[in-house]
Every structure is written in structure tokens, then in C-alpha cells.
N, C-alpha and C positions, 0 to 999 in steps of 0.2 A: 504494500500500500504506500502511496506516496506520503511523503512527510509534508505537504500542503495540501489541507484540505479544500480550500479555498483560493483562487485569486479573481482579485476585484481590481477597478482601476478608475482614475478620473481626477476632477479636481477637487481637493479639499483647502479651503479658505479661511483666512482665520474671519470672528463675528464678533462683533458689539452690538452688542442686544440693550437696549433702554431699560433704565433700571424705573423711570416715570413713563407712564402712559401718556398719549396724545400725541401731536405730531413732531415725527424725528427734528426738526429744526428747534424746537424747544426744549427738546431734552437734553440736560446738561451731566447724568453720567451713565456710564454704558458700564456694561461687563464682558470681557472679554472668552470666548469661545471659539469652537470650532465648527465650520458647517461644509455640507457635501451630502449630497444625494447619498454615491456613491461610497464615500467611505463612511454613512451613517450604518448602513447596511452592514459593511464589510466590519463595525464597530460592535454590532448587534449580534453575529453570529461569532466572535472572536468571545462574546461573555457569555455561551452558548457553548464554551468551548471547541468551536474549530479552530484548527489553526489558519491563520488567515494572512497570507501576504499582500503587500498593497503596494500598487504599482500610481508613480505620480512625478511631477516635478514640483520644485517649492525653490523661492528666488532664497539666493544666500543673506538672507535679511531678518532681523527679529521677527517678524512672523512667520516667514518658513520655519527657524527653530519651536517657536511654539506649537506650532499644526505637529511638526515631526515629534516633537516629546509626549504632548497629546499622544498622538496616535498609540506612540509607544507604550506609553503608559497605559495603553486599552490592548495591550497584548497585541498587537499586529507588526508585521516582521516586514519591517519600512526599507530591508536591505537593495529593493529595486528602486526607489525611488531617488532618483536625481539633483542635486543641489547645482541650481542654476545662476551663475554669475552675471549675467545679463541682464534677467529680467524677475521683477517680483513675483510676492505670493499673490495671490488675487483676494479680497478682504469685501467685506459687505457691515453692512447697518441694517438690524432690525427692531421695527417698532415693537412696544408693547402693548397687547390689547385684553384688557379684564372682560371685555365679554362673551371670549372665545369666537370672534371673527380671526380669519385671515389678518397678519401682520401685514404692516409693508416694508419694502426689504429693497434696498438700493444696494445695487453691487458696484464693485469697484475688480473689474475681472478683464477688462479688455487689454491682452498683450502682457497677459500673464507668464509664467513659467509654466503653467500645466498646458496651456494654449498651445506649449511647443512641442509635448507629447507626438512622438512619432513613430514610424514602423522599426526604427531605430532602438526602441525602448526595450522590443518582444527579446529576449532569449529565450534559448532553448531549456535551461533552467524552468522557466515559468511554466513550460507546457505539462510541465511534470504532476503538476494540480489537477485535484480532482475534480473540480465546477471549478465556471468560468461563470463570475456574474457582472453583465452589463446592464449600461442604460443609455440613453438617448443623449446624455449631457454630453462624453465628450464628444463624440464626432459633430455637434454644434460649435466648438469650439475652436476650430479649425481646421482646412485641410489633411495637415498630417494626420492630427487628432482621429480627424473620422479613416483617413486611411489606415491607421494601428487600429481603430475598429475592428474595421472588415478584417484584416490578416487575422487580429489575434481569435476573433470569433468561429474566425473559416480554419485556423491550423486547431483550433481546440476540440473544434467538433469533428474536423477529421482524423484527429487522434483517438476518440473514441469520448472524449470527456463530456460531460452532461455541460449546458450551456443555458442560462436563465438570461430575460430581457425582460425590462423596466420599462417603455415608452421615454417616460420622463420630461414628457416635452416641456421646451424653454423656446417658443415662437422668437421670442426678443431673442434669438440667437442667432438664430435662420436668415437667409439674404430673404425667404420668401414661404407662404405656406408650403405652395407643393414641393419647392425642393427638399423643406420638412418630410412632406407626406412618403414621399419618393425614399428617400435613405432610411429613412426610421425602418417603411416598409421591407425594403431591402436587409436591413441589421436583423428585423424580427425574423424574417426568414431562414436564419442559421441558429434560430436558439431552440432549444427543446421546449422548454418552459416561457410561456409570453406574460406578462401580468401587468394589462393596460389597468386603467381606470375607465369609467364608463364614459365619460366626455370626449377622455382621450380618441379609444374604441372607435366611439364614432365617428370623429374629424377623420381618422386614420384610414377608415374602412367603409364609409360613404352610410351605413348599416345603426339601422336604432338600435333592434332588438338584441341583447347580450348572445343569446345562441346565435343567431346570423353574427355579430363580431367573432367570436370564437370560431367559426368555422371557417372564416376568413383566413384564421391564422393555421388554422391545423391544413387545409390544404393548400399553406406555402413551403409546411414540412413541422408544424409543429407539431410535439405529444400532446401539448394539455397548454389548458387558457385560462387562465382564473383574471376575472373583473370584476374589479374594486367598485361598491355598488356606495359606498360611503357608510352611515351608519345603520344604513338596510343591512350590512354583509356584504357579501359575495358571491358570483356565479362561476360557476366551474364546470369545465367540456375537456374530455380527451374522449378517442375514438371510440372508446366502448361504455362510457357515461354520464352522465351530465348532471347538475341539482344546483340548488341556492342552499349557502349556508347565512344563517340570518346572524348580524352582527351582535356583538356584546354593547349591552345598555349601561351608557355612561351619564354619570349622575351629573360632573361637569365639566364641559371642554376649557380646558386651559390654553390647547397652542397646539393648532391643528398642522404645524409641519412637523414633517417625518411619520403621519401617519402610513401612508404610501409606503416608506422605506422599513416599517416594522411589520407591516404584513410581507413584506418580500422578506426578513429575516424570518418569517415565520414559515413561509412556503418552503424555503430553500432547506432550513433546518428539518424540517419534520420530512422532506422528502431524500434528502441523501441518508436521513436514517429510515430509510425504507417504508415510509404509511404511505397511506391510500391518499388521492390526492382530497378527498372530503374530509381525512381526521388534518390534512397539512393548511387546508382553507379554514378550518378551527382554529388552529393552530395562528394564525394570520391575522385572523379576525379579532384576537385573544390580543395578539400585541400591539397589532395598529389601536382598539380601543386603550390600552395602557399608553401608547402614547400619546395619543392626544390630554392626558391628565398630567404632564409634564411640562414645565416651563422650559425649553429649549428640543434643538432638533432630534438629540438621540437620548437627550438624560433618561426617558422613561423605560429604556431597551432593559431588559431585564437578564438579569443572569443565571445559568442554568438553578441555584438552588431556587431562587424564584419562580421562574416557570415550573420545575415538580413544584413546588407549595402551591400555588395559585393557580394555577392551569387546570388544575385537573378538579380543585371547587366548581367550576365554570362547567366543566367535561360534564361533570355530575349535575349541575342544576341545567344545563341543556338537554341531557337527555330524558330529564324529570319533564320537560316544558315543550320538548319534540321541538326544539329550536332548528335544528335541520329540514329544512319544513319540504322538499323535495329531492329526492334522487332518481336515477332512471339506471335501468343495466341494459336497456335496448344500445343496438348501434345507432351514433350518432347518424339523423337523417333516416334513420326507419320510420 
């Protein structure tokens, strides 16, 4: 077995988050964090205990060193990542909002060190991982960036490695929609595992209904599709089943990012430990609701003694409550 269970890759930024609510221009102290789609995930499954390497650049600057000690400090094996003399880390401001709306969140990323991410980055080393988890951010982030996409996606999967894809979309990244629509599509088509959101889904796939999105993707070559339905749950399709799993009732939203990125720690966990993919969208649905009860993007990611203690109260009152409220064993499109 490979001694990397995991690699993940993209950009991780350092964040000043507002320590007063209302608008950033009047907030006068922040606290300093770390934010990334991508290594929120790859941070999530590391307290899960995988082992997890993390592929990146960070400018040779105080916040490069921060992001890299971060990381480290959350067990991820930062040996691939690049210290960039050039060019900086890329850093963001986010608002604070008590009444669990959407922050707002200015970035500070164009002509970063991770933006220079290139096909240059991949060794043969890294293909040695057992999953390959992406998402849609970096190849927004540049040429190179999305050309180290495609290779690392396309040598992973022809290695034999399970390969998971996030959507992720960042429009303000993009020269234009369809070029979005165009690549993303393209990237989701090398990954086993797809896990749009339902908005996403659509834009992506032209398709309202969650089983028309997912079948979208399963005949560009994917196994299974789970879409993030929001506090409804989730829907989930691979070729021989399909159901909504109904989400966990949360009392109150504190900071709805990185709910996205904690049901993908939740899928990727429970599926490279071999469940069905219905107990792996519990599982999902289990930590995206944990996250959004945290004040920041990954604080609420929980670590394997957590998830035995807590996960499995939930296991038990969902099947008291028949929370799984649909499954099928027919083949998809019978």
C-alpha cells in the first residue's frame, strides 16, 4: 500500500477574517487564518487520519511561512510544495456575519505563487497516492495551473488511482462562462467521483433535475455523482443506484463556507474505507452540517475521535426517523 493516502493540490491563502461584523471597510481588527477550497478538504481528511500530501506554491514571504506551518501543523506532508521567490502568497479579507448569510470575501490572488502551479510540479513520486482529489479552482487560475490539471488527473486515473472532482466554481476567474463550462466539463470527465452542488449541476449541465445532472456525468465516464442539495441533503447516482439522503438539522448556521468542502471530506473518507456510497453521503451530510456551526472555513472539520463519538448518535437517530427517505437498486434509466 502506498504510504500517501491522499494527494490534493491548489491554492491555499492566508485570511483575515473581521473580528466586528458589518462592512469590511469598517472593520478595524481581523484575525489571521488560512483559507483554500482545496487544502480545506485535504485538512479534513488528514484529522481523519489519512495521510495526506499537499501539492502548492507559497511566495517566500510571511504569509507563505504561515499557510506552510498551518498546514503542517494539521499533519499534511507540504514536502511538494514550492517556495516561490518571485511572486507572493495570495491572501483574502473576510466579512463577519451573525446571521449566518454568506460573508463577503475580497481576494487579493491575482499573480500569485500558486497561479504558477505547472505541469512542472507533477512527479512521479506523487502518483504513488492512493486518491487524487480535485477541484475546479486551480485550473481557473491559470494556464499552467489548468494544464497540471489535466496531466495530473489523466496520469492518476491511468494509473489505476480513484480520482474525486469538486466543480468548485469561481466565475470571477474564468475569461468567460463557457470557457468555464467547457474545462470544468472536461476535468469532471477523468474523475471517478463528481460532487457538484445543485446550482453548480445545472449551469454545468444545461439539466434541472438532480438524476438528469448525474447522469450527465456518469456517461462522461463517471462511477457515482452525489449533489449537494444544501440543507435538504443530498442526491446520489452511480450505475446501479440512486436515493436522497436528507440532510442533518442544524439548530444554527454560523458561516456557511466550507460546507461544500466537509461533505467532500466526508465522501472521500467513508468511500476509500470501503461503504456504500449512501452510508458515504451520510457521512457528508454529517460534516458539511458540522461545518457550517463553525466560525471559519475548516475549524469545524472534525477528527476521527469525533466523528466515532458523534456520527454514529446521528446514524442512530436517522434510522429511528427513516431520514434516508429514498433508495433504488434498479439500473440507472430502467
Amino acid at each position: 500500500m502506498s504510504e500517501i493516502d491522499i494527494l490534493s493540490f491548489g491554492e491555499t491563502m492566508a485570511m483575515f477574517v473581521a473580528e466586528q461584523s458589518g462592512d469590511l471597510a469598517a472593520v478595524e481588527q481581523f484575525h489571521k487564518r488560512i483559507a483554500g477550497a482545496d487544502s480545506n478538504v485535504a485538512i479534513g481528511l488528514s484529522r481523519l487520519g489519512f495521510s495526506v500530501k499537499w501539492l502548492s506554491r507559497v511566495g517566500a514571504d510571511s504569509l507563505g511561512r504561515f499557510v506552510l506551518e498551518t498546514l503542517a501543523g494539521e499533519g499534511l506532508d507540504c514536502s511538494a510544495v514550492e517556495v516561490d521567490p518571485a511572486h507572493p502568497t495570495g491572501f483574502q479579507f473576510k466579512s463577519r456575519n451573525d446571521d449566518g448569510s454568506d460573508p463577503q470575501v475580497e481576494y487579493f490572488r491575482r499573480g500569485s505563487a500558486a497561479s504558477r502551479l505547472s505541469p512542472r510540479s507533477i512527479t512521479d513520486t506523487l502518483l504513488n497516492a492512493r486518491h487524487l482529489h480535485a477541484t475546479g479552482i486551480p485550473p481557473a487560475l491559470s494556464a499552467s495551473a489548468r494544464e497540471m490539471s489535466f496531466e495530473l488527473m489523466t496520469r492518476m486515473r491511468d494509473a489505476g488511482r480513484s480520482v474525486s472532482f469538486d466543480p468548485n466554481l469561481r466565475p470571477s476567474l474564468w475569461a468567460n462562462e463557457r470557457e468555464m463550462i467547457r474545462e470544468i466539463n472536461r476535468l469532471a470527465a477523468l474523475a471517478h467521483w463528481v460532487l457538484p452542488g445543485l446550482s453548480e449541476g445545472r449551469l454545468l449541465t444545461g439539466f434541472e433535475d438532480p438524476a438528469d445532472i448525474a447522469a450527465f456525468y456518469l456517461d462522461q465516464g463517471a462511477e457515482a455523482v452525489a449533489i449537494k442539495l444544501g440543507p435538504e441533503g443530498a442526491y446520489y447516482r452511480t450505475h446501479l443506484d440512486q436515493g436522497f439522503v436528507a440532510g442533518v438539522p442544524v439548530a444554527t448556521v454560523v458561516d456557511t463556507v466550507g460546507a461544500g468542502d466537509g461533505f467532500a471530506v466526508g465522501m472521500i473518507s467513508a468511500l476509500l474505507e470501503h461503504q456504500s456510497f449512501a452510508e458515504a453521503v451520510q457521512r457528508a451530510n454529517w460534516i458539511g452540517s458540522r461545518a457550517v456551526q463553525s466560525r471559519g472555513d475548516m475549524e469545524g472539520l472534525p477528527t476521527r475521535s469525533e466523528l466515532s463519538a458523534e456520527f454514529e448518535i446521528v446514524i442512530r437517530e436517522q434510522a429511528h426517523s427513516h431520514m434516508v427517505t429514498e433508495a433504488f437498486t434498479q439500473p440507472c434509466g430502467s
